[in-house]
C-alpha positions in Angstrom: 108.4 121.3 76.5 107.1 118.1 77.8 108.9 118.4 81.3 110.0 114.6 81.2 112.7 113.1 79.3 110.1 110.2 78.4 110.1 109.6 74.4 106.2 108.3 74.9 105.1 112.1 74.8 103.3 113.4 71.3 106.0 116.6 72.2 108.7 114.3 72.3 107.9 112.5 68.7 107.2 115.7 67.3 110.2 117.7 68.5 112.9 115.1 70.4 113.5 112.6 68.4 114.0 114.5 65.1 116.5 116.8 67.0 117.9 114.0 68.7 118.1 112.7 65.4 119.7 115.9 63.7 122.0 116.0 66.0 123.6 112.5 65.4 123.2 112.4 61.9 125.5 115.6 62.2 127.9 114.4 64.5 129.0 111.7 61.9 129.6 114.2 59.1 131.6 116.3 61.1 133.7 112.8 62.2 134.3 112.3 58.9 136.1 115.5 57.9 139.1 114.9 60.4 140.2 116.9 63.1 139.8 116.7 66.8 135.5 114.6 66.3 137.2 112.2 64.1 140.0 111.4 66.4 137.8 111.4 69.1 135.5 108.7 67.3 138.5 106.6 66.4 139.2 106.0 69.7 139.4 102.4 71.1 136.7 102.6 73.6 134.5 104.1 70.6 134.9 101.3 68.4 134.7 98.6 71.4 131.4 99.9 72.5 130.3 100.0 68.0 131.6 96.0 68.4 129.0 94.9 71.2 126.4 97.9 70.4 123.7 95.4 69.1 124.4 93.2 72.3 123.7 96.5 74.2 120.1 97.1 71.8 118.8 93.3 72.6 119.5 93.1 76.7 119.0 96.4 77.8 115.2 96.3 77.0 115.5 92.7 77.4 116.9 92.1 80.9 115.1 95.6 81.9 112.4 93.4 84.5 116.2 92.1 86.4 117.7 95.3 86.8 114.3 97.0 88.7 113.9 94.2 90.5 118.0 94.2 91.3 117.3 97.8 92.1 114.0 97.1 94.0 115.8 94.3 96.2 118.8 96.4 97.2 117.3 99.5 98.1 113.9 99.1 98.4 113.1 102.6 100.1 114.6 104.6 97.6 113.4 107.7 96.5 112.0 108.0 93.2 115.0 110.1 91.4 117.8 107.4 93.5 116.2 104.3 92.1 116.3 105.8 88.3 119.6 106.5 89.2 120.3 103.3 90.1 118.4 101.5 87.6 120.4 103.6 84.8 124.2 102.6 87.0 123.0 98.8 87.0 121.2 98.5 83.8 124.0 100.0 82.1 127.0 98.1 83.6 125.2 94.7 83.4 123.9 95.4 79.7 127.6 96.3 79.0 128.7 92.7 80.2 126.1 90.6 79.0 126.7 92.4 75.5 130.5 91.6 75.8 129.5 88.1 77.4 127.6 88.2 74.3 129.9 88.9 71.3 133.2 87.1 73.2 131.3 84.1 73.3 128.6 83.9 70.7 
């Protein structure tokens, strides 16, 4: 409805994030009846990702300034859709290690 996947839209309040929220909220339930959900949301990449998930919450919003400019600095002629792109690869795999970083060490 709101042609953008931005969550600062009065469409997106009123209608995303309560689905978004649905959705999740159902996706537990169903993992914890058994079967093929729960198994998949046993798994060990699951539950390290659940281990540094607050890490991943604090320096992903935190350290979002670094990854544009990172972004900006090594290609600063992208196009629009290429730098999100590469603002999502970078942001996510440095988040992912600084939350790691994080929880090894703190």
């Amino acid at each position: 409805f709101a042609h953008s996947f931005s969550l600062k839209t009065p469409v997106a309040f009123i209608f995303g994030l309560p689905c978004i929220t649905v959705f999740f909220a159902s996706l537990v339930v169903i993992s914890l009846r058994g079967g093929l959900t729960s198994r998949m949301a046993s798994s060990y990449w699951l539950r390290w990702i659940g281990g540094i998930s607050y890490g991943i919450y604090v320096f992903h919003v935190l350290f979002a300034p670094v990854f544009d400019w990172i972004v900006a600095a090594l290609v600063p002629h992208a196009s629009r859709n290429t730098a999100a792109g590469l603002r999502f690869i970078v942001g996510g795999f440095l988040t992912i290690l600084l939350a790691w970083v994080s929880f090894r060490f703190f």
